[in-house]
C-alpha positions in Angstrom: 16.2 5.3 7.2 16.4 2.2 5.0 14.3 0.0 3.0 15.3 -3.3 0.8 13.4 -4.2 -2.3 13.3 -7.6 -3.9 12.8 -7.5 -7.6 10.5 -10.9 -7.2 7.3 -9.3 -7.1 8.2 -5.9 -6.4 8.3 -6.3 -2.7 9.7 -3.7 -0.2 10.6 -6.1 2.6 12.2 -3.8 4.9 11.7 0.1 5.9 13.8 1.1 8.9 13.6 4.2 10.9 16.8 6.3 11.9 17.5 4.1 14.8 17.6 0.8 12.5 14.2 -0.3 14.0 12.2 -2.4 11.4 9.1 -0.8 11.0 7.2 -3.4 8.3 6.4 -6.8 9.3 7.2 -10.0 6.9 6.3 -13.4 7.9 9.1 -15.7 8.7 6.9 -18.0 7.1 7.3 -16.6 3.5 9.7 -17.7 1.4 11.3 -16.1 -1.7 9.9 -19.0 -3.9 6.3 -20.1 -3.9 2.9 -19.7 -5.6 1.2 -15.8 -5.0 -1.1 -16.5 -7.8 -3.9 -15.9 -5.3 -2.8 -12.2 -4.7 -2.2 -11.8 -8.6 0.6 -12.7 -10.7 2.8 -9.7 -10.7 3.6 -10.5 -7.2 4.9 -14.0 -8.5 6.9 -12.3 -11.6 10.8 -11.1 -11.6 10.8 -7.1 -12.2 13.4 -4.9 -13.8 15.3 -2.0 -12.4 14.6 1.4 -14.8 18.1 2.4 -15.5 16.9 5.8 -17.0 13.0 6.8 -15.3 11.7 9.2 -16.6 12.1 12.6 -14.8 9.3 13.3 -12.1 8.8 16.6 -10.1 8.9 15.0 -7.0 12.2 13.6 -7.4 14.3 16.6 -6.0 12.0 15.9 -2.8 13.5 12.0 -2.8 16.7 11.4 -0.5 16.5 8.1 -2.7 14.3 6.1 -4.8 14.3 3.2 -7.4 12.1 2.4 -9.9 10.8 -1.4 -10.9 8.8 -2.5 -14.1 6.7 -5.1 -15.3 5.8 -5.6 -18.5 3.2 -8.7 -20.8 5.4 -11.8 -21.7 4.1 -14.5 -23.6 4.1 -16.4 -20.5 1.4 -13.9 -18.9 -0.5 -13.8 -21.9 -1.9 -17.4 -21.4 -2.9 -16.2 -17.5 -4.5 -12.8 -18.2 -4.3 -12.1 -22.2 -3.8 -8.5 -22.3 -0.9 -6.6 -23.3 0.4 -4.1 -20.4 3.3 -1.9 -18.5 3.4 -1.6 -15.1 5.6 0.9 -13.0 6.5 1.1 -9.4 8.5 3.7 -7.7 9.6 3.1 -4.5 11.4 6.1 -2.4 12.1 7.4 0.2 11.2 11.4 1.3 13.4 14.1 3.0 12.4 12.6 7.0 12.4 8.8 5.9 8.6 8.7 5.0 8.4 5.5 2.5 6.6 6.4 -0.5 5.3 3.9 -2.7 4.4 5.7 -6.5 2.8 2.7 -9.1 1.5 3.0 -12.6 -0.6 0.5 -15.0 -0.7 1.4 -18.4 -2.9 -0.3 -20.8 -0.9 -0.8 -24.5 -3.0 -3.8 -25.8 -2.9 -3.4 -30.2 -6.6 -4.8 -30.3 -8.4 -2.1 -29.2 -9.6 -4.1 -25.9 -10.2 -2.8 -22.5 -9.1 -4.2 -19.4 -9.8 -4.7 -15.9 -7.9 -5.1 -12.8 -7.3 -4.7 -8.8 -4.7 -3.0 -7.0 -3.4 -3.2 -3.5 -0.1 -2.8 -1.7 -1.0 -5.5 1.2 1.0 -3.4 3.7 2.1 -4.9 6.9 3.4 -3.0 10.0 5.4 -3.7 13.1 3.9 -4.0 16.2 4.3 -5.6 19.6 0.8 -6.6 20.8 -2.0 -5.9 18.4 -4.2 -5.1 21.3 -2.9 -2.0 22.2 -3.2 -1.0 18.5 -6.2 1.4 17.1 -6.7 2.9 13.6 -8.3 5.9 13.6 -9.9 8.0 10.2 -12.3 5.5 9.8 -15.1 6.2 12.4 -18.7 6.7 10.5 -17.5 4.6 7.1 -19.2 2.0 6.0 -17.2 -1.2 5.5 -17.7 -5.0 4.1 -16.9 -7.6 7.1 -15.4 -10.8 5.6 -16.1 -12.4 8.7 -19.8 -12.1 8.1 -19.9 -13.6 4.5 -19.2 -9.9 3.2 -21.8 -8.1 4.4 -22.3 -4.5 4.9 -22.3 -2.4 8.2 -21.3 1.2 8.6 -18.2 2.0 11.8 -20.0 3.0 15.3 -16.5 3.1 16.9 -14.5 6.2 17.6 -11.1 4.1 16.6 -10.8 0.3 15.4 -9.3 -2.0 17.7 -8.2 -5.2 18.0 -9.9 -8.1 20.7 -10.3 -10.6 18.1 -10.1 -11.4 14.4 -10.8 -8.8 11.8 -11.3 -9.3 8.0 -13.0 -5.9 7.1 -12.7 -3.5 4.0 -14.2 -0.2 4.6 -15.0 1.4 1.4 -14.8 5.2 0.3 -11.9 6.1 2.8 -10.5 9.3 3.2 -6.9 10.0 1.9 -5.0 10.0 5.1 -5.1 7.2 8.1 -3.0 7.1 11.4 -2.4 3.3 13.0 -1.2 4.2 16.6 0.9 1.6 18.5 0.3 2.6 22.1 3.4 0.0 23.2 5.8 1.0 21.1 4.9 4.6 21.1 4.7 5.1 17.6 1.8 6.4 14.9 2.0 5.7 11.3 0.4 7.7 9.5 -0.6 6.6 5.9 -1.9 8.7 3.1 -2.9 7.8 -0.5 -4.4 8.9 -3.8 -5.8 6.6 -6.3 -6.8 3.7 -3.7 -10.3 4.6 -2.5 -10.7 1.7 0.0 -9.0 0.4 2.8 -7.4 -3.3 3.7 -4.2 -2.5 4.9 -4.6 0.5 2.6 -5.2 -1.3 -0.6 -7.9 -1.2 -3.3 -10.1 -4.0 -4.5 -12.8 -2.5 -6.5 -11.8 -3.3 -10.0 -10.2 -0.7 -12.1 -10.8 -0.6 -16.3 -8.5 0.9 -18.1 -9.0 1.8 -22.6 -5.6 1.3 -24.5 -3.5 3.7 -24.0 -5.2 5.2 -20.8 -2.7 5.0 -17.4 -3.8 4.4 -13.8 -1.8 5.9 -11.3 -2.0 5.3 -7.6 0.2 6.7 -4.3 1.2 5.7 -0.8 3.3 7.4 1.5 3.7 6.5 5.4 5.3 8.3 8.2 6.3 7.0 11.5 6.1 9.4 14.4 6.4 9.1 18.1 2.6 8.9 19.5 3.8 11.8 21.5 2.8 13.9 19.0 -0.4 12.9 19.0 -1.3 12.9 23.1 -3.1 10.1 24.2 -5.5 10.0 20.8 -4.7 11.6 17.3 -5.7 15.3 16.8 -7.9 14.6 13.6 -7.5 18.1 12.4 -3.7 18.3 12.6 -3.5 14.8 10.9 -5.6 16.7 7.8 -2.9 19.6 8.3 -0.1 17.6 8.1 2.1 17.3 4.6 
C-alpha cells in the first residue's frame, strides 16, 4: 500500500492498494498552483514535515506515517486574525487502511475564542458512479443543497446515484461503507470528531478557548464487496475494527 502527500495544503493525493491500484480520485483538472481560498486557506498554505512528533500510542499500530503542521504567519493573520497550530498525521495501519489523524489548537495571547470548520473533502475511485451506493445513512436527516438547503430526513435503504447530489446529512454515525458494485470493492470509512457527512467531512462550526485542542479522525479500508454479499451486513460493519 502507498500513499503520496504534498506539503501544499496537506493533501494525500494518492492511496494505493497492494496491487498498485489507485484507490482516491484527483481531478486532472487541478493543478499544484491556484486559489483554494474557497475551501479555506490551509489548503492554499505550504506545511512542514514534524521531524520529532510527539510519541502517540497508536504509533506501534502504523506500518508508516508522517506528520504535517501548520502554524499563524503574519500573512494569515490579515485573512483570519487568530493565532493557531494545526496538526495532521497521515498513516497508514497494519492491512493498508489510510488513516488520517488532525489537530487544531487554539494559542491566541488575547484571551479570544475562535471558530472554525473542518473537512477532509475525500474523493474515491470509481468506474461508473451508478453502480455505487452508500449505505449507514438510511433514516438520517440531511440538508439537500440542491434544494436551496433545505431539510429532509433519508427514506432509502442505501444512497445511489441517477443524477446530481449535493447533500449533507447531519448527526452520522461513526462508520460508513461506499460499495462499488463494478469494481468489486467497499470502503469502508470510520471517524471520530466529524459529526456530519459530505464526503465524510464536517461543516458545523467548531469554537475553540485558548489553549483548548480539537481533535478529529478518519480511517478507510478497502475490501473486496465479497465480503459483504450482495449488500453490506450492517451488524458486521459495527463489529469490524
Amino acid at each position: 500500500m502507498l500513499h503520496n502527500v504534498y506539503l501544499y495544503g496537506g493533501q494525500v493525493t494518492s492511496w494505493k492498494n497492494a496491487h498498485g491500484e489507485e484507490l482516491l480520485f484527483v481531478s486532472s483538472k487541478l493543478k499544484s498552483t491556484g486559489s483554494l481560498e474557497q475551501y479555506g486557506f490551509a489548503r492554499n498554505r505550504i506545511w512542514s514535515i514534524d521531524l520529532d512528533p510527539p510519541p502517540s500510542p497508536s504509533d506501534i499500530s502504523h506500518k508508516a506515517f508522517v506528520d504535517l503542521i501548520l502554524t499563524h504567519s503574519e500573512e494569515d493573520m490579515k485573512i483570519w486574525p487568530h493565532r493557531y497550530d494545526c496538526r495532521l498525521r497521515v498513516a497508514l495501519g497494519p492491512t493498508g487502511d489510510l488513516m488520517l489523524t488532525s489537530r487544531i489548537r487554539n494559542t491566541n495571547t488575547d484571551g479570544k475564542s475562535f471558530t472554525f470548520r473542518f473537512a477532509y473533502q475525500t474523493y474515491f475511485f470509481v468506474t461508473d458512479i451508478s453502480e455505487v451506493r452508500v449505505e449507514g445513512l438510511e433514516t438520517l436527516d440531511y440538508l439537500d443543497n440542491l434544494k436551496n438547503g433545505e431539510r429532509f430526513t433519508e427514506q432509502e435503504d442505501a444512497i445511489t446515484f441517477e443524477s446530481e447530489v449535493d447533500k449533507v446529512y447531519l448527526s452520522t454515525p461513526t462508520k460508513i461503507a461506499i460499495l462499488d458494485h463494478e469494481r468489486k470493492r467497499t470502503f469502508e470509512l470510520r471517524k471520530d470528531g466529524l459529526p456530519d457527512a459530505e464526503a465524510a467531512c464536517v461543516e458545523e462550526p467548531i469554537t475553540l478557548k485558548p489553549g483548548e485542542e480539537w481533535k478529529g479522525r478518519q480511517e478507510i479500508s478497502a475490501v473486496p464487496s465479497s465480503y459483504c454479499s450482495e449488500q453490506l451486513d450492517p451488524l458486521r460493519l459495527l463489529l469490524r475494527g
